[in-house]
C-alpha positions as a Markdown table, in Angstrom:
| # | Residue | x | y | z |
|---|---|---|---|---|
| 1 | Unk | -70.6 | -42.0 | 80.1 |
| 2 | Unk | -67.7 | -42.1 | 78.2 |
| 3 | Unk | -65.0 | -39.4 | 80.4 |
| 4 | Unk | -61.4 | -40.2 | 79.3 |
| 5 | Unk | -61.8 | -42.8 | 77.1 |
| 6 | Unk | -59.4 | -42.0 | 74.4 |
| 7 | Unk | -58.8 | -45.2 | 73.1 |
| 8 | Unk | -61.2 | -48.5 | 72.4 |
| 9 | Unk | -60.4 | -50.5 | 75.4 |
| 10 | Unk | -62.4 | -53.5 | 73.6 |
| 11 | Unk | -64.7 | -54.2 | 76.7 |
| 12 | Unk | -61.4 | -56.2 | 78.2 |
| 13 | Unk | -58.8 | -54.6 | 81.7 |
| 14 | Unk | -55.9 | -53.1 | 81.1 |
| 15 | Unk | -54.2 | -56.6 | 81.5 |
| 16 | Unk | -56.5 | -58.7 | 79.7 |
| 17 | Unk | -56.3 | -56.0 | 77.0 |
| 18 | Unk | -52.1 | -55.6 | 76.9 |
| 19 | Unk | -52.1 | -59.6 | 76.6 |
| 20 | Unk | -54.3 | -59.8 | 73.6 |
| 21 | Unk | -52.3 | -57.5 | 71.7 |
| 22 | Unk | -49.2 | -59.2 | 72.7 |
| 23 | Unk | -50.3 | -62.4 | 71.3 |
| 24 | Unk | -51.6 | -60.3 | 68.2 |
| 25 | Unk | -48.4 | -59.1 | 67.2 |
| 26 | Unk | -46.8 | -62.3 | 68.0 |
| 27 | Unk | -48.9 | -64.2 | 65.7 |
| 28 | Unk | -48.7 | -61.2 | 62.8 |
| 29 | Unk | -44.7 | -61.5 | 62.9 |
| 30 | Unk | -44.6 | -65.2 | 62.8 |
| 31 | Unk | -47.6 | -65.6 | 60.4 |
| 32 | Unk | -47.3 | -62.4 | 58.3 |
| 33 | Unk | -51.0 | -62.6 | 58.4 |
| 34 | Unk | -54.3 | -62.6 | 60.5 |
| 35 | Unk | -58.0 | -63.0 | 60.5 |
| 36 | Unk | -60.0 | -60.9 | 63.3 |
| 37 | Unk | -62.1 | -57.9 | 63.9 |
| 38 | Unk | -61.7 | -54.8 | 62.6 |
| 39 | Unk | -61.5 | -53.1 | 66.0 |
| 40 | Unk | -58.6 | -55.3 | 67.2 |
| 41 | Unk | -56.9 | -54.7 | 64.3 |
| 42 | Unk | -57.0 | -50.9 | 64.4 |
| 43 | Unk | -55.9 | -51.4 | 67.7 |
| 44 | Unk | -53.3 | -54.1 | 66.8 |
| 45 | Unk | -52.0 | -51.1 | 64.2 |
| 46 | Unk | -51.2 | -48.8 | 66.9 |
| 47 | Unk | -49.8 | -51.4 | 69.0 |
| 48 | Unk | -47.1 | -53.0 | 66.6 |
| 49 | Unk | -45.9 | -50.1 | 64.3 |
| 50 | Unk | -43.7 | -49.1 | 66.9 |
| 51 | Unk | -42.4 | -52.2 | 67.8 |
| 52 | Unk | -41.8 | -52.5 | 63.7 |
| 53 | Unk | -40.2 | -49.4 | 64.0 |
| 54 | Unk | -37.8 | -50.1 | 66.8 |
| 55 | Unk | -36.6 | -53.3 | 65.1 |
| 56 | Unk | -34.8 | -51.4 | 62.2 |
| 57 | Unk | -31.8 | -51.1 | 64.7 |
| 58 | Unk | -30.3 | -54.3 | 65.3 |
| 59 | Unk | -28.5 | -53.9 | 69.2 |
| 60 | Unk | -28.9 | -55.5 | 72.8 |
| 61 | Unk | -31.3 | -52.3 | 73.7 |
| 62 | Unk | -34.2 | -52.3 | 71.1 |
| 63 | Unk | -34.1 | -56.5 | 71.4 |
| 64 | Unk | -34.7 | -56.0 | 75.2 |
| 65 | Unk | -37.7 | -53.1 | 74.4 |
| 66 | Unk | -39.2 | -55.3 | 71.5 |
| 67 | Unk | -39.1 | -58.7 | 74.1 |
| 68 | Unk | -40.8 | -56.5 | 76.7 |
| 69 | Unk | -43.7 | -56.1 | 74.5 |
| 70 | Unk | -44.2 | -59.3 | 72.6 |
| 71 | Unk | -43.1 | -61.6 | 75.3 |
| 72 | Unk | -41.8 | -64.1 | 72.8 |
| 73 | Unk | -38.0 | -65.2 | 71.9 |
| 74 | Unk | -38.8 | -66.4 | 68.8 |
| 75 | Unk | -41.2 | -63.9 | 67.4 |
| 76 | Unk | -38.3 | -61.5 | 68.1 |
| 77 | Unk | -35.9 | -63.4 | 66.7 |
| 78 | Unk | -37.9 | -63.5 | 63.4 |
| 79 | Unk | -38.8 | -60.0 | 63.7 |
| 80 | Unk | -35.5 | -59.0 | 63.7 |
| 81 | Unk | -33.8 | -61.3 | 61.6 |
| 82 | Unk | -36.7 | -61.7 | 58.6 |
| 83 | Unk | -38.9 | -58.6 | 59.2 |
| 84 | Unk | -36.5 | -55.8 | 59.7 |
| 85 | Unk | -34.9 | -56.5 | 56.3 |
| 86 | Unk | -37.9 | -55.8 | 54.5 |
| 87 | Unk | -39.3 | -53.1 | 56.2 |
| 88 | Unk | -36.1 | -51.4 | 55.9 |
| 89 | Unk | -36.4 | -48.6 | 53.9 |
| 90 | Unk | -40.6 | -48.5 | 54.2 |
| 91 | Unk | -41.3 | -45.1 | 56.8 |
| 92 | Unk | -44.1 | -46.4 | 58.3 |
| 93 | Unk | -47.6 | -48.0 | 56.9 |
| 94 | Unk | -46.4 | -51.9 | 57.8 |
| 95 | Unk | -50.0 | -53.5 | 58.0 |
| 96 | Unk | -52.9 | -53.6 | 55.7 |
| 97 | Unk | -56.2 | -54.1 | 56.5 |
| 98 | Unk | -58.7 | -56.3 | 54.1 |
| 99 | Unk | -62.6 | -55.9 | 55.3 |
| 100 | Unk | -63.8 | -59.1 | 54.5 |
| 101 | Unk | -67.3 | -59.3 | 55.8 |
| 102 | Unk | -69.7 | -59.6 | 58.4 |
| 103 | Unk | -69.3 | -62.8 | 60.9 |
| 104 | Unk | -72.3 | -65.2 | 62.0 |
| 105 | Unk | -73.5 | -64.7 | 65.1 |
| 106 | Unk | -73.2 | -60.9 | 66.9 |
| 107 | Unk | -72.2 | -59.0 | 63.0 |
| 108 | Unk | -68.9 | -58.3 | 63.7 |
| 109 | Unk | -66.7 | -56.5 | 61.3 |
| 110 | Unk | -64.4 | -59.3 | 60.3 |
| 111 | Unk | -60.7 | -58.2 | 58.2 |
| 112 | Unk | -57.7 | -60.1 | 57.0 |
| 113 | Unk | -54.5 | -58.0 | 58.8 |
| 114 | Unk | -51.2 | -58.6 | 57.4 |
| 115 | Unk | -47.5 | -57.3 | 56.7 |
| 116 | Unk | -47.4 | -55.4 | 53.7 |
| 117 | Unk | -44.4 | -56.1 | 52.3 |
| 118 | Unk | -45.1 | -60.5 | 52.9 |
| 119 | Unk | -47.9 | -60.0 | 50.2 |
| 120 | Unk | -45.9 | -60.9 | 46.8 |
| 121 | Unk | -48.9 | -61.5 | 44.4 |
| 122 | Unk | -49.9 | -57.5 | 45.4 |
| 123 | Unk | -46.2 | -56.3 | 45.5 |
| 124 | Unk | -46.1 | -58.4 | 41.6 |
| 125 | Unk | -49.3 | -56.6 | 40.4 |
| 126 | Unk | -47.9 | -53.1 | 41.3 |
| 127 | Unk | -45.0 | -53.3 | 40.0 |
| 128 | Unk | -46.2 | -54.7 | 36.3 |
| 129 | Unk | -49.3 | -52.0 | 36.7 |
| 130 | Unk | -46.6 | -49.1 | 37.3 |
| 131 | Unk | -46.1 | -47.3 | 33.8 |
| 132 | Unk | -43.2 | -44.2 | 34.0 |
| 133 | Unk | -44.9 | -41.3 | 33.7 |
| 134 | Unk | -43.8 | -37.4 | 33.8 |
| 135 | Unk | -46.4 | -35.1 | 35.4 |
| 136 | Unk | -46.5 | -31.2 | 34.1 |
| 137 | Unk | -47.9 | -28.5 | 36.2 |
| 138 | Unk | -49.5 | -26.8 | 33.0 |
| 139 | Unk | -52.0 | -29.1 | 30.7 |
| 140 | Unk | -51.1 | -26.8 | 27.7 |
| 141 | Unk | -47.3 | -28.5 | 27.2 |
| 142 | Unk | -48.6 | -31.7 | 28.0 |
| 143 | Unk | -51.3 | -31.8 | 25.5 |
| 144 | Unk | -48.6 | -30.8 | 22.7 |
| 145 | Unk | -46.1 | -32.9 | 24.1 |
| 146 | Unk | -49.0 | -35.8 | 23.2 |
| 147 | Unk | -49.4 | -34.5 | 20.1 |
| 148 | Unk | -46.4 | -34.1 | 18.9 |
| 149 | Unk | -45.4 | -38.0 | 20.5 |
| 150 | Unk | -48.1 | -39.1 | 18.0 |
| 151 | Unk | -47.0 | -37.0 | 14.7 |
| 152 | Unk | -43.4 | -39.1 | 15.2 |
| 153 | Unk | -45.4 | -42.2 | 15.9 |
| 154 | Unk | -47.0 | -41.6 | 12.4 |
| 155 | Unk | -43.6 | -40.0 | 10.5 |
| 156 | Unk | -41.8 | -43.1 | 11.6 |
| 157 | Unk | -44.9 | -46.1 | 11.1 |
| 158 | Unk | -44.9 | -44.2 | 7.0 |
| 159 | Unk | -41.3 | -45.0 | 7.2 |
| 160 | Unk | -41.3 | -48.0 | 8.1 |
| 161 | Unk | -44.1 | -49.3 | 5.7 |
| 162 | Unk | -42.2 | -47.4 | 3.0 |
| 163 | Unk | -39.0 | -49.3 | 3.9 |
| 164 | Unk | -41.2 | -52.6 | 3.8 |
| 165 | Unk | -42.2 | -51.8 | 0.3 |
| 166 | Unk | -39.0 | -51.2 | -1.1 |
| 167 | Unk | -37.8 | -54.2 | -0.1 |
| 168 | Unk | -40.7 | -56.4 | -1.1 |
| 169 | Unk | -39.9 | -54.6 | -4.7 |
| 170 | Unk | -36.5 | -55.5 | -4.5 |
| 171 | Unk | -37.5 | -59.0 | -4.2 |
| 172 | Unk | -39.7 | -59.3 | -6.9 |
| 173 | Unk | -37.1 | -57.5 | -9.1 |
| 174 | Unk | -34.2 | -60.3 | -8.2 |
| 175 | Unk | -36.8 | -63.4 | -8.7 |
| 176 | Unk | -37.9 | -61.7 | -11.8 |
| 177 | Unk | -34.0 | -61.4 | -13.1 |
| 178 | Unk | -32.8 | -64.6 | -11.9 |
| 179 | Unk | -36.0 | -66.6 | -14.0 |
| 180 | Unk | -35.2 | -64.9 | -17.0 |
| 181 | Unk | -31.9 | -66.8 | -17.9 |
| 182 | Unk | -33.5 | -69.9 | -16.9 |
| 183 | Unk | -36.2 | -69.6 | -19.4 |
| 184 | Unk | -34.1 | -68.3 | -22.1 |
| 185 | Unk | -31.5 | -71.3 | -21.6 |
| 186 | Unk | -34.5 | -73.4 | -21.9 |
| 187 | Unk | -35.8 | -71.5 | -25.0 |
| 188 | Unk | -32.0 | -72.5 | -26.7 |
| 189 | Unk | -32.4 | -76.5 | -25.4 |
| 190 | Unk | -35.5 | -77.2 | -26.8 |
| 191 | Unk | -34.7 | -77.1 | -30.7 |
| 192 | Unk | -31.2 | -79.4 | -30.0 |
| 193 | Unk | -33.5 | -82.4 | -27.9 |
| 194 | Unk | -35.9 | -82.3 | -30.8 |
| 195 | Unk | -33.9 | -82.5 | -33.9 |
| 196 | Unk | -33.5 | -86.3 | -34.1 |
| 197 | Unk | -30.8 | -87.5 | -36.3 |
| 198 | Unk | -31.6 | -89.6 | -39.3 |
| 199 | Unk | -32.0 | -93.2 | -39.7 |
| 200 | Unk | -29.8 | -94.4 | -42.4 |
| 201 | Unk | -31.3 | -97.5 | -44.5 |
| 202 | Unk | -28.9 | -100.3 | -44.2 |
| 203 | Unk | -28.3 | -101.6 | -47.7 |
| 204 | Unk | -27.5 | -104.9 | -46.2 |
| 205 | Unk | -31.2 | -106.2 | -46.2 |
| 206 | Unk | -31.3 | -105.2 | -49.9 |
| 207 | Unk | -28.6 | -107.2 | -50.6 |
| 208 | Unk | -30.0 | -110.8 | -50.2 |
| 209 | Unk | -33.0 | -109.6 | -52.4 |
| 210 | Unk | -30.6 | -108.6 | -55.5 |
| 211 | Unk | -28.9 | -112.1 | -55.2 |
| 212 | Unk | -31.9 | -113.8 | -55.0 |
| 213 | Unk | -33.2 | -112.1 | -58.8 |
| 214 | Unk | -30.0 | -112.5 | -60.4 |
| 215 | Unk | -30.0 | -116.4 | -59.0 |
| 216 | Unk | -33.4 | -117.0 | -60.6 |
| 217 | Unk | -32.2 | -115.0 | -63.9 |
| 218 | Unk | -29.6 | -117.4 | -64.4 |
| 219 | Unk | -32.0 | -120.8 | -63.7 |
| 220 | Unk | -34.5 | -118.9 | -66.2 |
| 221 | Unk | -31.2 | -118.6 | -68.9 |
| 222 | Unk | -30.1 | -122.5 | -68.1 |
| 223 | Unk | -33.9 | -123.5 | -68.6 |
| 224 | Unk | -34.2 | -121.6 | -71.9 |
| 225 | Unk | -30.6 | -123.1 | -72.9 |
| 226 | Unk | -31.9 | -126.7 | -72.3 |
| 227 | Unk | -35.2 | -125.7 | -74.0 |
């Protein structure tokens, strides 16, 4: 029969059972994690939070309480000194508990119990998955409020592309007018590199040819003199 039993008393004496958790929540505060069953760690939950709690004031008196518990000096040190910082402004909810599977052997529930805020690959994926968003009581307003997000969205995207166009035509207008003069300067060149200037015939070379005629004119006059 099971008269009075509140609580799992994880077939160990009150003792047995008291020194368990103790070593539990030793190794959670120094580890930030565990592996075990998920009945221990229920009961592990119920067993630390307040000891969690009673660490967010610092003073001789919750020190003393929190030792008489754990047992440990330095799991309280690092309770107090690493711990309590982070859990600071958290109002309860320190563990989590990741089922993980059956074990081998009697099909336990095994789990992976740990500090919530110690997990920083979790902590990073909520806080890049978080998007700021305003919730309405009435559907109506937000349903316009949508609507009337996504005719701005379109007014300023024509803008925009209407900007882009100008611009581009400005572009095209400035190349266009700054080839123009080149090509016309080019136009005016050409006729100035092909006119060639002309070759004057040196008279010199005729000259030698004119002495040479009158030279044999006179031999032909001695010859017909003699004759």
């Amino acid at each position: 029969m099971r008269h009075g039993k509140k609580f799992n008393h994880l077939g160990r004496k009150t003792a047995h059972r008291s020194a368990m958790l103790s070593n539990m929540a030793s190794s959670l505060i120094m580890h930030k994690r565990i592996n075990t069953t998920v009945a221990k760690a229920k009961a592990l939950r119920k067993y630390i939070d307040p000891i969690l709690t009673k660490s967010k004031t610092d003073d001789t008196h919750s020190r003393r309480v929190v030792f008489s518990y754990l047992q440990d000096k330095e799991s309280v040190s690092e309770l107090f000194n690493t711990v309590a910082e982070k859990i600071a402004n958290r109002p309860g909810g320190y563990t989590r508990i990741l089922r993980t599977g059956s074990r081998l052997g009697d099909n336990a529930e095994m789990c992976v119990m740990e500090l919530v805020d110690f997990n920083e690959l979790l902590l990073s994926e909520e806080g890049a998955g978080k998007a700021k968003t305003r919730r309405s009581r009435r559907g109506g307003k937000s349903k316009s409020a949508e609507a009337s997000a996504k005719v701005e969205e379109a007014a300023v995207v024509e803008e925009v592309a209407a900007e882009e166009v100008e611009a581009q035509e400005e572009v095209v207008e400035e190349a266009a007018a700054e080839e123009a003069p080149v090509e016309e300067a080019g136009a005016k060149e050409t006729p100035a590199e092909e006119v060639e200037p002309e070759v004057q015939e040196e008279p010199a070379a005729e000259a030698p040819a004119e002495e040479e005629q009158s030279e044999e004119k006179e031999e032909g006059s001695e010859e017909d003199k003699k004759d």
